[in-house]
Each structure stands twice: as structure tokens, then as C-alpha cells.
N, C-alpha and C positions, 0 to 999 in steps of 0.2 A: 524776658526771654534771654536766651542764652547768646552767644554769639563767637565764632571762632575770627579770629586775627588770624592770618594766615602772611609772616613778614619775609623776603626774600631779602638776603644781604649783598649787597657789592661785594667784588673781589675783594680778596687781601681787608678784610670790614674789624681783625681781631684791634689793631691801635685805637680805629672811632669807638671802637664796642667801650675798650678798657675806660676812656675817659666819662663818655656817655654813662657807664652803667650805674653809678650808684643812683644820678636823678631816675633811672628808668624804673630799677628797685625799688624806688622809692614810692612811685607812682603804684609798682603791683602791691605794694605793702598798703596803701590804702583802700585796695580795691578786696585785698583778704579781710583786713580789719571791718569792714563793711557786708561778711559774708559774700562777697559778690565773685571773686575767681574761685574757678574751678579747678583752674591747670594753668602754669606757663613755664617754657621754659625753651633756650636754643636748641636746636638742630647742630651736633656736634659734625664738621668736615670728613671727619675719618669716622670709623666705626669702634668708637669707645666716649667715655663716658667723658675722658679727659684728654682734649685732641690737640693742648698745647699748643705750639706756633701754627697747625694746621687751621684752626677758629674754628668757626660755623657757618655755615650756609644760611644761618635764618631764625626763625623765633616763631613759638606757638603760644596762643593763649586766649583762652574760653573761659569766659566772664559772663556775668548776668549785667544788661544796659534794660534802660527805658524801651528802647526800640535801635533800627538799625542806623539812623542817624547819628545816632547819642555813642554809636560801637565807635562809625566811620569818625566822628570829631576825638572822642577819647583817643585813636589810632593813631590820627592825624598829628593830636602834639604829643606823640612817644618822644623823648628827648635821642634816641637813635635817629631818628627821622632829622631834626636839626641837626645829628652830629655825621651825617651823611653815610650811618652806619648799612640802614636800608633801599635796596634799591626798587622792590614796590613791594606795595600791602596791599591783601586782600579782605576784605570784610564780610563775612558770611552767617546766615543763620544756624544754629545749632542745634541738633536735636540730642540731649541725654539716653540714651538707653541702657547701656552701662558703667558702673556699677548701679544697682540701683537703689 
């Protein structure tokens, strides 16, 4: 089943982001290799694509897991998460409809 990450950042989260991100990458890069993401990507601060010093608010990403534990524990060790990038995650089911 599908499942949306729904991550909120802490203030000021663009310096945790920069160090954090290649392990985070890293991790979606397995889960595409695997067929399994759908989708991920930040919530830019401002309203463009590239919001520079402004950062992001946050992270999305919708993945196929076993079930919704297996969402919540894969969420849980996001390397943002130790780098105190995110200030909470939510873990929810997902339903596809479009595209289809």
C-alpha cells in the first residue's frame, strides 16, 4: 500500500537540511531503485521552485511500505530527523487516483 510522509521542519531547518541531505537522498534513491516512490520532494518557503536562504517548510513523500508501521519506522530513521531538520512527521495512508 501506498503511504504519504507528511514532514514539518523547524525554523531556520535550510543549514540541518544542507548537511543531512545527501544520507536522506540516499535513502530515497533506494526506495526508487526498488520501484517503491512515488513522489518526494520539499515544500519550498516562498513561492518558487528555488527559495534560497528562504529553505522549506517541510518534505513530502509517497512510497509503497509493507503496511503502516514499516511507513512509521522507515520515517522515523530519515537522517533529517537526527539532524534536527524536522519538527514532526506524519504518517498516513494513501490512496492513488491520479495519474493513473
Amino acid at each position: 500500500m501506498l503511504y504519504a510522509i507528511i514532514s514539518e521542519d523547524v525554523e531556520n531547518s535550510l543549514a540541518k537540511r544542507a548537511v543531512a541531505r545527501p544520507k536522506h537522498l540516499q535513502r530515497l534513491q533506494v526506495l526508487q531503485d526498488a520501484g517503491r516512490l512515488v513522489l518526494a520532494g520539499p515544500h519550498p518557503a516562498v513561492d518558487t521552485e528555488n527559495p534560497g536562504d528562504a529553505g522549506f517548510t517541510g518534505s513530502l513523500v509517497v512510497a509503497e511500505f509493507p503496511g503502516l508501521e514499516e511507513a512509521r519506522q522507515w520515517a522515523d530513521s530519515d537522517p533529517y530527523i537526527e539532524a534536527g531538520v524536522y519538527a514532526r512527521v506524519t504518517v498516513k495512508p494513501f490512496k492513488k487516483v491520479f495519474p493513473q
